[in-house]
Each structure stands twice: as C-alpha cells, then as structure tokens.
C-alpha positions, 0 to 999 in steps of 0.5 A: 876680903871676907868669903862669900862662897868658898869654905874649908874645902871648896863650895858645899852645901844643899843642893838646890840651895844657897850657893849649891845651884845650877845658876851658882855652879854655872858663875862657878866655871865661867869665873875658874876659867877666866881666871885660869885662861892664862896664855894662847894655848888651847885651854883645858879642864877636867871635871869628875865626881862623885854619886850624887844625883846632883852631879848630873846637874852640876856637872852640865851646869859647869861644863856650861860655865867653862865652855862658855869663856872659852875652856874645852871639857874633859869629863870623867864620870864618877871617880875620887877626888885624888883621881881628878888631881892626878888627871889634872896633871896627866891630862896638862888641864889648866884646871881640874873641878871634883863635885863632891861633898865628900863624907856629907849626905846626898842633899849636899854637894859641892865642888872642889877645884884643883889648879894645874898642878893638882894641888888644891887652890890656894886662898889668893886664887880663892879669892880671884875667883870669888871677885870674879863670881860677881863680875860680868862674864867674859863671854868668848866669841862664837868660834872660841867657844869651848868643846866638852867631850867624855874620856873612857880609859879615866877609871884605868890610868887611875887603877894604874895610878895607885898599883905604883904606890907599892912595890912590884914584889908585893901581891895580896893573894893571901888576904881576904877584904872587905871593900866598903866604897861608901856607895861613892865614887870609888865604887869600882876603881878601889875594888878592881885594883885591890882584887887585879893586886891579888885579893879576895875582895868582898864589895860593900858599899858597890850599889850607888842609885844617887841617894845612897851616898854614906847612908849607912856605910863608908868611913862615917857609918863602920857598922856594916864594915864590922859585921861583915869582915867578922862574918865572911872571916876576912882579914881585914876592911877598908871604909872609904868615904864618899870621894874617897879620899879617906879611910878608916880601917877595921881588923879581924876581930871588928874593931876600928883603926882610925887615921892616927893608928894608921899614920902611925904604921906608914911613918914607921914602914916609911922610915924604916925603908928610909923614905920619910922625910921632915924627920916627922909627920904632920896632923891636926889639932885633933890627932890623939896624944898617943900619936905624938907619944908613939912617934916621939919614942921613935925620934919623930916628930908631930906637927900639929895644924888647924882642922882640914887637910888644906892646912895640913898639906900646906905645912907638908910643902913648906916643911918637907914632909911627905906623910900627913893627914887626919884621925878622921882618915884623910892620908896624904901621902906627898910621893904618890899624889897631891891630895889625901888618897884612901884608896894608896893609903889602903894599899899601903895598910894591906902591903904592911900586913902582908909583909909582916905577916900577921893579924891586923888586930896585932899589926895595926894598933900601934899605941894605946890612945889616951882617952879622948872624946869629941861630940858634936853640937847643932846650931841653927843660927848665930855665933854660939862661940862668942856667947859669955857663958860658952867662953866662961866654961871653955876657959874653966875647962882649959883650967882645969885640964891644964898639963893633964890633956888638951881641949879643942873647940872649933865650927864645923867649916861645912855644917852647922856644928860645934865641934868639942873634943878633950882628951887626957889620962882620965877618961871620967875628967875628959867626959865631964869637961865635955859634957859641961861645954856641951850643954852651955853651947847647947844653952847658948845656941 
C-alpha cells in the first residue's frame, strides 16, 4: 500500500498546507485512536511538543480527534521527543503523539506517534492507520467521549529521567557549558538537569517566541555555539536541535564533534565498562569510514543502515544492540530510552570529560575522518533520480570511486532535496565526484 501521509519520520510539512492542517491533524487522532482502542479499559494518550506557533493549533486539533472516539488526553506542553516516549510508558497510555518537525524551520511541523510501549510505530501500524484517515470516524457515544487535562510535574520525571543515565558518583561542578536548546523544546528540561548535576551552564538557544525554532542556533546552525564557548572560556557546548533528540558538540577551542565522533566515545566508555552489547554498534550509510575503522581496531563492528533512525533503531532490536544513531546526531541509547536523546547522550559526553579529565579537543576527537562531503540539491518537481543523465553520472562516479571510497545519493524523506555524499582517501577526488553529480541532477531538475 503506497503512503499518503506518513514519511521517513511521521507526518510533516508546511504548516497550513498539504497534510500539516488542522482538519488533517484532527483525522489524525480520530484514526491513531481508533486504532489503538484495544480492550475495555479506560484509554489514554499522551500528547507534547515542541515550539512552534503551530503546535497550539495542532495540539487542540488532536486533542479534538482523540477525544472524539473516545480517548482521554494528557498534554505536557513543550518537552523532547524522548520525553513523550518515556511518558508514554510512564503514564500506561495506549499512545504518545510528539508534534514536532524536528531540525526543520518553523513553517513546518509535524507529528510523530509512539505506540504504548515508546517505540516509534511500526509500518503495519502506519499503514492501519493511513486506511483509516480515509474512513468514516468512529464517533463515540455522548457519555464516552474522552477528557483532556494538562499534567504539571512532566518536565520533572523527564529531569529525573535523564540524571539516571549516569552514575551517582559523577557531578559536573568543575565543567563550564554552554547549553544550546535550538529555542526548542528542551529549552528548560536540558539546562536545569545539567546545571541540578553540578555545571556552570551558559544557556543559548532559551528564548523561543513560536518563530524562532533552529533560526540560526541549535545542532543545524553551530555558529553561535562556536563563538560563544571560546568567548566565555568554557569547556565544552552541546547543540540540540528543535525536539531534541540530537546532538552536535563543540569543544574548547570551537571546533565541532559530529555524531560519528561522539558514537565513537560512548562505544568505547561503553565496552570498556562492559555494557556494550552486539559486539558492535549500528549507524547509517552516511557514518564516516573512519568510524568503521576507529571501531574495527578495537574488535567492534559497524553496521550500517538506510538513513533515519527509524532503521537504525529496528536493527538495534533485532541485533541486540544497545548503542546506534546518526553522524547527523541522533544517539540512540536502547538502556536508557526507546528513541534517540540528545540531552542522555549529552550527559554521557560530559561523564567522560570529567572522568578523564581532559580538554574536549583531546578526549573527543576520536579518529581522523576520511575526507567526506555531502551537498544538498533542491528540486521543485518530478523524480530527478530516474532522469538518464543523473543515472549515467552516479554510475561513473561509482566507477571511478571503486575500492578507494563510497558514494551515497538519496531523497530527502522530509524535503525536496537530493542528498550527494562521497568520501574516500583523496579529498580533490571526492569533491570533484560530487560536484559533477550536483551539477547533472541540477540539470535534470
């Protein structure tokens, strides 16, 4: 069954267009909680979200829907994704709704479903649900229909949460960070429980206004990050995007930690302590070849998957693993949550600095990448993949790159771009490849 609504990462797009409606979002809870009335309990849903101007409007749309068939309502206000997970859990809710559209800007939204055992849904629950947003509604009866109430100690558990993530005998009193919330949804749980673990924390990204969600700060836009951990002298900045559930580090000196470095320190604190288990860890496609490298010499392996921490946490469960994620950020860390966290996988960065005591320039930077380049190609219309002279090129550059380096060309499954990415031992070779593959889609576009 082809997909109408639901993408890579739930539904998103523009606000007040396309399928990122009020009318659509209303559909959206009567159909999710139809199909999740599942026994004669009384049932439950947890909605949260980011802070986007849209997510009033959303968020009562949903609340609409899901009432309406007879679900009650536990809204949380702005908090990260991971933490709608874990509520879902916490709270026994049959299931969780996050309305975000993550590293986007705010003309978009999305939302983002979690089934009641916090997990992202799964495609046969995707596609149940999509047959369902074209059916009639199944109206409950006037004394059935559900309740919606706001619960106040939400941002606490979730504090509470992600302070468990380390151990008891770690503090951060003699760290200085700057915090960056991406103006989003971890704008106060992310500061208050590294400041409550000891820190002196410098807040970035704190303001939101409904417009200002990863303009110009957060995991997607470090400048800001950069110039202010080398002008307050701190030790070290964490960059979440706007739901928080990634992140991007800057050290001392300015310079920036991606996901691959950052997977490559957990895995080794992690099997050095002995909890690493699938003698490996998972990433994606797109993960630097360093990063296999660094983890081959350490008798760990890398498994590789398509884009999106969706397929990456689905290998996670069959494999046994229990660390994966994104060079983008997302770290999914399977003994502490069931989605990627930025704000535990912060928590664990700033465990290991202080646990070895040493600068973040010389702690973090855990191999050398091999030269690797991604640019991005905005299209209006059509397929450009399927065009002959984008195919003829991707398949001389393959050609060419053949033993000496890797090349990845995929659609955006949340905006109109070609993604091209190549890497290998010669820099000048990699950029060339790309640039030629650019230009052609450009062509064909």
């Amino acid at each position: 069954m082809a997909r109408k609504f639901f993408g890579t990462d739930g539904i998103r797009g523009r606000t007040n267009a396309g399928h990122m409606t009020a009318a659509v979002a209303m559909k959206v809870g009567q159909a999710a909680g139809r199909h999740f009335l599942r026994g004669d309990h009384r049932h439950r849903v947890v909605i949260g979200k980011d802070t986007r101007l849209s997510g009033y409007m959303l968020e009562n749309a949903l609340v609409a829907g899901f009432t309406s068939v007879g679900m009650d309502v536990v809204m949380t206000g702005p908090l990260p994704t991971p933490a709608i997970a874990l509520l879902t859990r916490e709270l026994r809710a049959d299931v969780g709704v996050m309305i975000s559209a993550s590293h986007n800007p705010f003309e978009d939204n999305g939302i983002k479903l979690f089934g009641p055992d916090g997990f992202k849904l799964s495609d046969e629950d995707e596609l149940a649900i999509e047959a369902l947003l074209d059916a009639e509604p199944l109206l409950a009866d006037a004394p059935a229909v559900g309740r919606a109430r706001r619960i106040e100690d939400s941002r606490g558990r979730y504090i509470h949460a992600v302070k468990q993530s380390i151990g008891a005998e770690v503090r951060f009193d003699s760290l200085r960070v700057v915090v960056d919330c991406a103006n989003g949804a971890a704008y106060q749980v992310a500061p208050s429980a590294i400041w409550e673990l000891g820190a002196h924390v410098i807040p970035l990204g704190v303001s939101p206004n409904g417009t200002n969600i990863n303009r110009d700060v957060g995991s997607t836009s470090l400048d800001a990050i950069k110039a202010r951990v080398v002008a307050e002298g701190a030790d070290i900045g964490i960059a979440l995007d706007g739901d928080a559930d990634r992140l991007i580090v800057v050290d001392e000196k300015g310079e920036t930690v991606d996901g691959d470095q950052i997977m490559a320190l957990i895995a080794l604190q992690m099997m050095q302590a002995g909890t690493l288990k699938g003698a490996g860890i998972v990433a994606t496609v797109m993960s630097n070849l360093g990063l296999e490298r660094f983890l081959g010499a350490h008798s760990l392996t890398l498994e590789r998957t398509k884009v999106g921490d969706r397929h990456v946490l689905e290998r996670m469960r069959t494999g046994g693993f229990n660390l994966g994620g994104e060079q983008s950020g997302h770290m999914i860390l399977l003994d502490h949550g069931t989605t990627g966290d930025g704000t535990v996988a912060a928590l664990g960065v700033l465990a290991a600095l202080v646990r070895a005591n040493r600068p973040a320039s010389e702690l973090l930077h855990m191999f050398e990448p091999v030269p690797q380049l991604l640019e991005n190609v905005r299209y209006s219309g059509g397929r450009p993949l399927d065009d002959a002279r984008v195919k003829a090129a991707i398949a001389d550059a393959e050609a060419e790159l053949a033993g000496r380096g890797r090349l990845v060309i995929r659609a955006s499954g949340t905006e109109p771009l070609i993604r091209v990415m190549a890497e290998g031992d010669d820099a000048a070779q990699v950029r060339r490849v790309v640039q030629g593959i650019c230009e052609t889609v450009k062509q064909a576009a």
